[in-house]
N, C-alpha and C positions, 0 to 999 in steps of 0.2 A: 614592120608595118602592121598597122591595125587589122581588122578585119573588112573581107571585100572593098581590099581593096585601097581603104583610105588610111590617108597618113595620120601620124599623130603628130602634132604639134610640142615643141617643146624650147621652154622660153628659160634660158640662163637670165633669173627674174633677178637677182641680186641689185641690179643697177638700170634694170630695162625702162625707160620712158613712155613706152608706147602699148603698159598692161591694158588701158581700156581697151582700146584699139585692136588689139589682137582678140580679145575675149568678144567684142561686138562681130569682127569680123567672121571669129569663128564661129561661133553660135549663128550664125545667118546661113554658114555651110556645113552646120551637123558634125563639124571634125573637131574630135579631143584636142584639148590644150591640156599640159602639164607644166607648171612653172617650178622650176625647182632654186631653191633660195636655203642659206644657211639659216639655222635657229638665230643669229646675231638681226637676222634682217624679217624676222615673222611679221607679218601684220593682224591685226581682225580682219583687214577689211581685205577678201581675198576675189572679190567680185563674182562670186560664187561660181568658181572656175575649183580644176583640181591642182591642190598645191601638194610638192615632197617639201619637205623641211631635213635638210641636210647638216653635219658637222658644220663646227664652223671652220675647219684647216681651209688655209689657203685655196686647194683644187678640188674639193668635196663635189661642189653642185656640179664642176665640169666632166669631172670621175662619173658621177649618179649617170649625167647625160650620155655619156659614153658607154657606160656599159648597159644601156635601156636602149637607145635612138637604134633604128634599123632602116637600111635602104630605103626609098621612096620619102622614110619621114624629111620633116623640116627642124630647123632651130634656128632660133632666132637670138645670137649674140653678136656684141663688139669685140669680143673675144679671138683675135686673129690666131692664138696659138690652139682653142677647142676649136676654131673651124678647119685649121689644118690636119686633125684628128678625123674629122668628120667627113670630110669631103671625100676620101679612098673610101668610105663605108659607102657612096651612094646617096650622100645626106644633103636636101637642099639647105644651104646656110643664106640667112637674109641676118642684113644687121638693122638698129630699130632706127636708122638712118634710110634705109629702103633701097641699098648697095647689095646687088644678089654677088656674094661671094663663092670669084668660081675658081677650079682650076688653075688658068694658067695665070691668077694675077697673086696664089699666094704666096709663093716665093718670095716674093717683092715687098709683100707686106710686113713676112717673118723677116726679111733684110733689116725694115726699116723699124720692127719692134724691139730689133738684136740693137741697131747702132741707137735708137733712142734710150734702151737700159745701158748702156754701155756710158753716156755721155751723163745721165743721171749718176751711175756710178763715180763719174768724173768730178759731180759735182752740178753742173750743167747741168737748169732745167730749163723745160719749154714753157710754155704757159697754158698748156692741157687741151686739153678736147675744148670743142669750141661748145657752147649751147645748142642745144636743139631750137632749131626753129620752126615755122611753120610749114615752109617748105621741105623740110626734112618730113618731119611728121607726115605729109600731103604725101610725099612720095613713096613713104613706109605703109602708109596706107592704100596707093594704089598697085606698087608691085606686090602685096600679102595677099591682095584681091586676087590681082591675077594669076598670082602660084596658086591659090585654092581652087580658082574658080576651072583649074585644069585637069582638074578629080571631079568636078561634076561631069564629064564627056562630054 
């Protein structure tokens, strides 16, 4: 965790939807954002927040996040197998769908991430992650609020 107290923020940026969003909200509560993204995925336009730029191997940015993120902080992925890493550290996991991933639902999650590679392996695919909608967005918006706004006192 950062100093006095507050968390840092750290966003597995590779695929995130909701970079404004995150960079407006935190900037309104003073708490560091780090986004970390492979060199394959760099942009200019980095919303003048702080970017890592990582290998591009497959688990680099969720490696980076893991061995940087400390109790208190947050992270912010879709990433059910980094947030299984994270959660025994102590680590709030939000996904940019605005699902606070806890505890006792991840089990179930890594179930269902096992038997969907498994049936891709087979051959079997599904038709992907759905779009972000607005409601999605609306709700990642107001749980990020409310997890920040739990470090003001």
């Amino acid at each position: 965790m950062s100093t006095i107290g507050r968390p840092i923020i750290y966003v597995d940026a590779d695929s995130c939807p909701v970079k404004e969003e995150i960079v407006e909200i935190s900037n309104y509560n003073r708490i560091r954002v780090v986004f970390v993204a492979s060199y394959a995925h760099m942009t200019e336009n980095t919303l003048g927040a702080c970017w890592k730029f990582v290998d591009t191997a497959k688990e680099a940015a969720d490696l980076f996040i893991m061995n940087h993120i400390k109790a208190g902080d947050v992270a912010i992925t879709q990433d059910i197998g980094l947030a299984s890493t994270l959660l025994p550290k102590g680590v709030c996991v939000l996904s940019p769908r605005g699902t606070l991933i806890k505890d006792k639902d991840i089990h179930t999650a890594l179930d269902l991430r096992y038997l969907s590679a498994k049936a891709r392996r087979q051959g079997i695919y599904g038709k992907g992650p759905k779009s972000l909608t607005k409601e999605d967005r609306k709700r990642f918006v107001n749980k990020f609020t409310k997890i920040l706004s739990n470090f003001e006192g």
